[in-house]
C-alpha positions as CSV (number, residue, x, y, z in Angstrom):
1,X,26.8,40.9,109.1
2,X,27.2,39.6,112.2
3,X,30.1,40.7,114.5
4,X,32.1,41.1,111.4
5,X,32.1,37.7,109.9
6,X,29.5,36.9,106.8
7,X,29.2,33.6,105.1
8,X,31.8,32.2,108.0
9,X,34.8,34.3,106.7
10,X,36.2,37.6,108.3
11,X,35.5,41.6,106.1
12,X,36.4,44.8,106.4
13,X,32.5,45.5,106.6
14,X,31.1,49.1,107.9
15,X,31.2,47.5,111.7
16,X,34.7,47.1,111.3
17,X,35.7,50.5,110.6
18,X,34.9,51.8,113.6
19,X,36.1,49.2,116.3
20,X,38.4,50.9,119.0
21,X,41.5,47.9,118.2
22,X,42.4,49.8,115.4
23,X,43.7,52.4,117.5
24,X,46.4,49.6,119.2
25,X,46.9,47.8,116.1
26,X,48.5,50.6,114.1
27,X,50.1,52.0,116.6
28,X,51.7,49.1,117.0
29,X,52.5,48.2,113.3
30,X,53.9,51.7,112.8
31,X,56.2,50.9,115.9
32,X,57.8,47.9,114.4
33,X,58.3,49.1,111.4
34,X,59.5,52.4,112.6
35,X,61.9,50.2,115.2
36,X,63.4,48.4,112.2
37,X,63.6,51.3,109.9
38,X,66.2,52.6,112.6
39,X,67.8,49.7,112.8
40,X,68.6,50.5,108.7
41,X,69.9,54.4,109.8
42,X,71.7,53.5,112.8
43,X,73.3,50.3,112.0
44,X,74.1,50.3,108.0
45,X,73.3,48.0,105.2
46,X,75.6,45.3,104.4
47,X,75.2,43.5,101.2
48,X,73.8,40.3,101.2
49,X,74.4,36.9,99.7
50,X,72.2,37.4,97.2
51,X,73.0,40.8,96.6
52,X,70.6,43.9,97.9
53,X,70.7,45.3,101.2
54,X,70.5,43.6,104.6
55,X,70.9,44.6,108.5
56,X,74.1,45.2,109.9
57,X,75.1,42.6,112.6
58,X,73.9,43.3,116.0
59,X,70.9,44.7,113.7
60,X,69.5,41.7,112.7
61,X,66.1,41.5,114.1
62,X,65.6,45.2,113.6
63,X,65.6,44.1,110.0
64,X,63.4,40.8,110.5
65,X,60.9,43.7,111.9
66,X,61.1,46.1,109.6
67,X,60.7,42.9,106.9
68,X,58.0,41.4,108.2
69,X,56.1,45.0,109.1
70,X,56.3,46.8,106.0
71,X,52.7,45.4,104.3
72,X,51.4,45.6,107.4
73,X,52.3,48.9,108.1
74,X,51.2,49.8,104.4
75,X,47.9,48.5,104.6
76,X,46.9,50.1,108.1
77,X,48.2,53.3,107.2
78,X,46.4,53.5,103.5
79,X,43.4,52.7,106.1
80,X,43.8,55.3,108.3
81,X,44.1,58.2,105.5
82,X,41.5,56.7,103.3
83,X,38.9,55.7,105.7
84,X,35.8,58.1,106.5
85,X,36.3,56.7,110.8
86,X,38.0,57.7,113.2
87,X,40.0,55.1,114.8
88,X,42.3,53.8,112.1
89,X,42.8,57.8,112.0
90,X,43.3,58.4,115.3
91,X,45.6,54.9,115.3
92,X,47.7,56.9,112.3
93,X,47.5,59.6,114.3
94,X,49.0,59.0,117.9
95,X,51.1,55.9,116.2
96,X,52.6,58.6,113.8
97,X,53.2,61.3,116.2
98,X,54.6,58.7,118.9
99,X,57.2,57.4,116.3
100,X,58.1,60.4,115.0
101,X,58.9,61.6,118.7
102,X,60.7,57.8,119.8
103,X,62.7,58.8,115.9
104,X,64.0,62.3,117.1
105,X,64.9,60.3,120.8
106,X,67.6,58.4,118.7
107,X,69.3,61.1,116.4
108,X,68.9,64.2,114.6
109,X,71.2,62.9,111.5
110,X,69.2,63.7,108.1
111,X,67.6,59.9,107.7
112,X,66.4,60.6,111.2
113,X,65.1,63.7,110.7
114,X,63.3,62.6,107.7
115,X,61.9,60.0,108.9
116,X,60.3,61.9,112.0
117,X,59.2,64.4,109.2
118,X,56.8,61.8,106.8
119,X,55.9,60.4,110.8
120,X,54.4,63.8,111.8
121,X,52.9,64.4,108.1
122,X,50.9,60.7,108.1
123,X,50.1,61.8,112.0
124,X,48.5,65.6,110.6
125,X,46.9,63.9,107.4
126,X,44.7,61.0,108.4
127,X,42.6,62.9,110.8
128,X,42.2,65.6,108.7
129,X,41.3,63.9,105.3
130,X,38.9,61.4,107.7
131,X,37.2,64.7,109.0
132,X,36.8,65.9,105.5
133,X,35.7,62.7,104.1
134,X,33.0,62.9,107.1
135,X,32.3,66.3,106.2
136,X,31.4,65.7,102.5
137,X,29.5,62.8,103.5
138,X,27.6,64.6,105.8
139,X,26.3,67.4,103.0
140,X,25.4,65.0,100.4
């Protein structure tokens, strides 16, 4: 492979694993969606024209982020706790413990709470399971 890219299209290939902009990237994902999560607990749900559950007004883009950040969010964080390197880890890591702290800055109503809660949980796991996945590579 080279510099990622084989046959002219972009892989998650071994190289790519362990770039440093995975560090940044889910930091930042787990910020938006984090951001527009709290948008949800501190604003309300209003139903929507089409029934189901939309932002508040005056909550509106916190919604548009939390929308357009949840597959995102999903697919960086089942990297960083499934992966055997360490910067998506360390990107779950720092993004989860920074979120979880920027959570407990707005309230300390139950959603709040929990939320911090699964935040520092994601933030303890991924390192851990990416040091034991190195582990068990290392003795085979």
């Amino acid at each position: 492979m080279n510099g990622g890219r084989s046959s002219g299209r972009w892989s998650l290939g071994e190289e790519n694993w362990s770039r440093g902009w995975w560090i940044p990237l889910v930091m930042a994902v787990m910020g938006a969606l984090t951001w527009g999560l709290l948008g949800y607990v501190e604003g309300g749900c209003e139903r929507g024209p089409r029934g189901g559950c939309v932002a508040a007004d005056g909550y509106k883009l916190r919604g548009w982020a939390f929308f357009l950040a949840a597959m995102p969010t999903y697919f960086v964080v089942i990297t960083g706790l499934t992966a055997d390197r360490w910067p998506p880890a360390l990107g779950v890591a720092v993004g989860g413990t920074l979120c979880g702290l920027y959570t407990l800055t707005q309230g300390r109503t139950a959603p709040h709470l929990i939320i911090a809660a699964v935040l520092f949980a994601l933030a303890l796991a991924a390192p851990a399971l990416a040091w034991r996945r190195q582990r068990a590579t290392r003795a085979e």
